[in-house]
N, C-alpha and C positions, 0 to 999 in steps of 0.2 A: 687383622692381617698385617704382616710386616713386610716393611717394605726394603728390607738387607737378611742376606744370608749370609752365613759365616760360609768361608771359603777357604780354601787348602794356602798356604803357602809353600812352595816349593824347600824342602829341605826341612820343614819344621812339621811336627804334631801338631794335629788342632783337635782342641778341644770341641765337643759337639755343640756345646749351645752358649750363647751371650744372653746371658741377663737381662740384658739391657737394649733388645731389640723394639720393646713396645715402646718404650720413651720418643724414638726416631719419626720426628714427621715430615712431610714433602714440603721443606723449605727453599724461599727462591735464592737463587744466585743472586746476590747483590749486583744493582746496578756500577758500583765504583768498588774493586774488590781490593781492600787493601787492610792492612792489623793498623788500627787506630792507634792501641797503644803502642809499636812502635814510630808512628808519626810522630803522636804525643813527646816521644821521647829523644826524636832525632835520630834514631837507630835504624838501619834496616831490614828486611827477611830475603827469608830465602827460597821457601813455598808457604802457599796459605791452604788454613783448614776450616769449614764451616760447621759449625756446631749442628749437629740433624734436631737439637732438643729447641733451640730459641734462635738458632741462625748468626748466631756471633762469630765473626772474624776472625781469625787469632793465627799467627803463624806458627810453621812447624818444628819440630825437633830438634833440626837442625839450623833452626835460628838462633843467635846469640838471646833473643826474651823469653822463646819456647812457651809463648801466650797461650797458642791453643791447648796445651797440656795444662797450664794455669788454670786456666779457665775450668776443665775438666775435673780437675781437683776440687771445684766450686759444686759437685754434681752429677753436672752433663755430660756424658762417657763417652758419647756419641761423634765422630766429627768426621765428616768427607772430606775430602780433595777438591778443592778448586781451580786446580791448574787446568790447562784449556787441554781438552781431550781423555781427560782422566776423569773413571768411573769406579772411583773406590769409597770404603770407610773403613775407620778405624775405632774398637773400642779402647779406649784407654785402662779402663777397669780389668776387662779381661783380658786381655793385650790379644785381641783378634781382630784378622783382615776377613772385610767383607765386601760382598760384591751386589748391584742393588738385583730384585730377582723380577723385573721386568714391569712390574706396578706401579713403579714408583715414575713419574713426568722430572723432577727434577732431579734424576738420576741423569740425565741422559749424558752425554760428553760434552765435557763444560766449553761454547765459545769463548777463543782466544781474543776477540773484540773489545769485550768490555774489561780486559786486563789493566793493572794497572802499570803493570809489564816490569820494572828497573828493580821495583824492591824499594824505592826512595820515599815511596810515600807522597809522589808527584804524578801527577798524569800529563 
C-alpha cells in the first residue's frame, strides 16, 4: 500500500504514476529539524525536506546547499515538507507533487513546536 499519491499541480500536466512510491515509508518528524550539513557548514536554509526513504534532513531548493536534492541524487527520490502545517511530497526523479492519501500517521501537518525556526542551525 502506498502511502502518497501523485497529485495535480495547478497549471502543469501530471504524469500518472511515480516510480517511486513503494520506496516511501511512515518516517517521524525529527525531534530538532534542522540540514545538519548546512550547520556543518555555517550556512543557512530556507525550508527543510525529509527523505520518506531513511528520513534524512536536508533543505530545499531554494537553499544556497540544495541538500535535500543532493541527497536524492544518492537514491532517495522521495522527500516531504517539513514545514509546520504542510502536507506534501515531492519526487525528485519524476519531478511530481504528491499529497499523503490518508494512511499514512506521519503525514499529518507537521507541528510548528519542534522547529528550529531562523534557518541558523541554533535553537
Amino acid at each position: 500500500m502506498s502511502f502518497w499519491q501523485v497529485t495535480a499541480v495547478p497549471g502543469r500536466s501530471v504524469q500518472g504514476t511515480c516510480g517511486h512510491l513503494a520506496e516511501a515509508l511512515d518516517v517521524s518528524v525529527p525531534a530538532v529539524r534542522q540540514c545538519w550539513e548546512c550547520v556543518r557548514a555555517g550556512s543557512r536554509w530556507v525550508h527543510l525536506r525529509q527523505c520518506l526513504t531513511c528520513g534524512h534532513v536536508g533543505c530545499c531548493d531554494s537553499s544556497p546547499g540544495r541538500h535535500a536534492h543532493g541527497h536524492a541524487r544518492a537514491g532517495h527520490d522521495l522527500a516531504r515538507s517539513v514545514e509546520p502545517g504542510e502536507r506534501w511530497a515531492w519526487c525528485y526523479a519524476d519531478e511530481l507533487f504528491l499529497e499523503p492519501t490518508g494512511v499514512l500517521d506521519g503525514a499529518e501537518a507537521v507541528d510548528g513546536s519542534q522547529n528550529a525556526g531562523d534557518g541558523s542551525g541554533l535553537k
